[in-house]
C-alpha positions, -999 to +999 in steps of 0.1 A: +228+285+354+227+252+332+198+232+330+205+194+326+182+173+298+174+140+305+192+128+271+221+111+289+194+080+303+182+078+272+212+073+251+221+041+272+204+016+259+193-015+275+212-040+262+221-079+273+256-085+265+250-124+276+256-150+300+281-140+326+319-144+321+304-157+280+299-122+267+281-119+228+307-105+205+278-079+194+255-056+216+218-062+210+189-043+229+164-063+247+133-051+217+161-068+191+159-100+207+126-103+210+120-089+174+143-115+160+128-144+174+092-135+166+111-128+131+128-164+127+095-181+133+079-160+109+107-166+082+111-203+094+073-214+086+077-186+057+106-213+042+097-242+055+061-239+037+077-230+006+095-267+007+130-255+015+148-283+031+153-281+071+193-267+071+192-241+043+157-227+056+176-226+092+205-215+071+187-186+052+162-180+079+193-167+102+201-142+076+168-131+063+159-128+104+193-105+114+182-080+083+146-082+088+155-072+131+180-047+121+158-029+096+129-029+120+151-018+154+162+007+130+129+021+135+128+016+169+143+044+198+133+053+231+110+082+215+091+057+191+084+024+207+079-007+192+038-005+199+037+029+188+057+016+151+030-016+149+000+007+158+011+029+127+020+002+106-016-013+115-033+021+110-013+031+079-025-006+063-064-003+076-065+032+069-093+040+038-079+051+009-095+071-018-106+050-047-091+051-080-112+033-101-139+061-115-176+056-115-190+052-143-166+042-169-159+050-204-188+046-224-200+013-240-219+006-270-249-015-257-277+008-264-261+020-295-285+013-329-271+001-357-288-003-393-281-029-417-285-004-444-257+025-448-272+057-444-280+075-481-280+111-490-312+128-491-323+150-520-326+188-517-358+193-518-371+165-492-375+170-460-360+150-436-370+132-403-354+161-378-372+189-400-359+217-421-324+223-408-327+232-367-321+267-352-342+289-341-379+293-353-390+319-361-434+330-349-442+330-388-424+295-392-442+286-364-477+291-376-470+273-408 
């Protein structure tokens, strides 16, 4: 026995060829056309705000809105909506991220002294502010 899949509907895709009897020369699906003109008026106020004159932005914004549809309908199948592609565009934008700037910084110099006079070598036999040498003390050095 051969179980049938449901993969045939799918593969059809719902697509307006145009008017009657005045056929498109290409084969768009329904979410392309309504991608692309959300996409021109995007592009069009895109241009037009840069100060590109009124035919080459019309001009350019044809182009710019056929790859812009086509790279998004790319996207785009009867398993991955368009909603569910903006919702994880959205998401992946709004998502938090982890910070890369560290707290704390490198270390700065603002409580840093700093003597007009350079440092000069002591003597032997004087003693010095931090005491005879450091290490560990012994209970006779101690009660001197």
């Amino acid at each position: 026995m051969r179980i049938r899949t449901d993969d045939e509907v799918y593969r059809v895709d719902a697509v307006w060829l145009g008017p009657p009897r005045a056929t498109m020369p290409f084969r768009a699906r329904y979410v392309a056309w309504g991608v692309g003109v959300f996409a021109f008026l995007i592009v069009l106020t895109v241009e037009r705000r840069l100060g590109i004159s009124l035919f080459w932005s019309i001009a350019w914004g044809i182009v710019i809105t056929i790859v812009l549809t086509r790279m998004i309908t790319a996207k785009i199948s009867h398993e991955r909506p368009l909603s569910a592609v903006a919702a994880l565009w959205l998401r992946e934008l709004t998502a938090p991220r982890e910070t890369t700037a560290g707290e704390g910084g490198a270390v700065s110099a603002t409580r840093l002294r700093v003597n007009a006079t350079r440092p000069r070598k002591q003597p032997k036999g004087q003693r010095t502010r931090r005491g005879r040498g450091g290490g560990v003390r012994t209970p006779k050095q101690a009660r001197a």
